[in-house]
N, C-alpha and C positions, 0 to 999 in steps of 0.2 A: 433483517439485513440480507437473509440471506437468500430472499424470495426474490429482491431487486439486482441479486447479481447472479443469478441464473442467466446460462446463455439462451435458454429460451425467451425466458420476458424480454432479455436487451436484445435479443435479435428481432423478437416482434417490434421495439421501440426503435432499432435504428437499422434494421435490414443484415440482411446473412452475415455482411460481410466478416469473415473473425478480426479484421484489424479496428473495425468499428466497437467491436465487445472489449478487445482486450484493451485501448483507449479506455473505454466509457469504464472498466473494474480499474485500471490504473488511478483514474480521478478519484472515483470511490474511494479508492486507499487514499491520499490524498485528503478526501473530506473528513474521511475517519479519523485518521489525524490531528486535524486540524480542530475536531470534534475534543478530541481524548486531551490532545494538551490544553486546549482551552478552560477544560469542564472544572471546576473546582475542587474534585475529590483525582484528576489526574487518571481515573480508568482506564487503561491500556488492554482490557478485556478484546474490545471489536475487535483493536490492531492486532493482537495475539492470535484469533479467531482467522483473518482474512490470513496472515502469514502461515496458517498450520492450512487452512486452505487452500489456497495457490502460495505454492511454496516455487514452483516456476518463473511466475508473473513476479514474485517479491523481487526476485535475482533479477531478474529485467529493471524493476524500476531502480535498483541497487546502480545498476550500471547504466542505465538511461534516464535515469530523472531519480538522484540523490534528494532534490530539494524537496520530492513530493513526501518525505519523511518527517520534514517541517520542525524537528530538535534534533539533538542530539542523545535526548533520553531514548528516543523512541529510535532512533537508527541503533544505538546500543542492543536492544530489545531485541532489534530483529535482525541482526545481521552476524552470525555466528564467526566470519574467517576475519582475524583481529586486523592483517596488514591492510585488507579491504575497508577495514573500519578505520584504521585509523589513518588510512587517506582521503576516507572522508570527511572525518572528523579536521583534519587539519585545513583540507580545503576549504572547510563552511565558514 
């Protein structure tokens, strides 16, 4: 995973730009997701992994794109400040 979200490889794939990289790791997270809650045994390893990694970029997608967290298990997981959790939670 974590050879495809290097900013070099995405920069080579879609040009310097950093709004282009930080987009292209936001979906990643996203697919991870969408990966982990899908899976049978529920894995939440990747997501865990990409949150201690960009712990920046999480608080971004927290506040700009809640839905890319795809449950409520996994917004629970990652999102430490409770009243921010649980306006999202309410919201969803």
């Amino acid at each position: 995973m974590k050879g495809y979200l290097g900013d070099r490889y995405l920069a080579k794939q879609l040009g310097v730009l950093s709004e282009n990289i930080e987009i292209a790791k936001m979906l990643c997270f996203e697919v991870i997701c969408l990966g982990a809650i899908n899976s049978l045994s529920k894995n939440f390893l990747c997501v865990k992994e990409f949150v201690r990694a960009y712990p920046e970029l999480t608080n971004k997608i927290t506040n700009e794109h809640p839905e890319y967290f795809i449950d409520g298990s996994i917004l629970r997981l990652c999102v430490n400040d409770e009243a921010i959790l649980n306006k999202l939670l309410a919201s969803g």
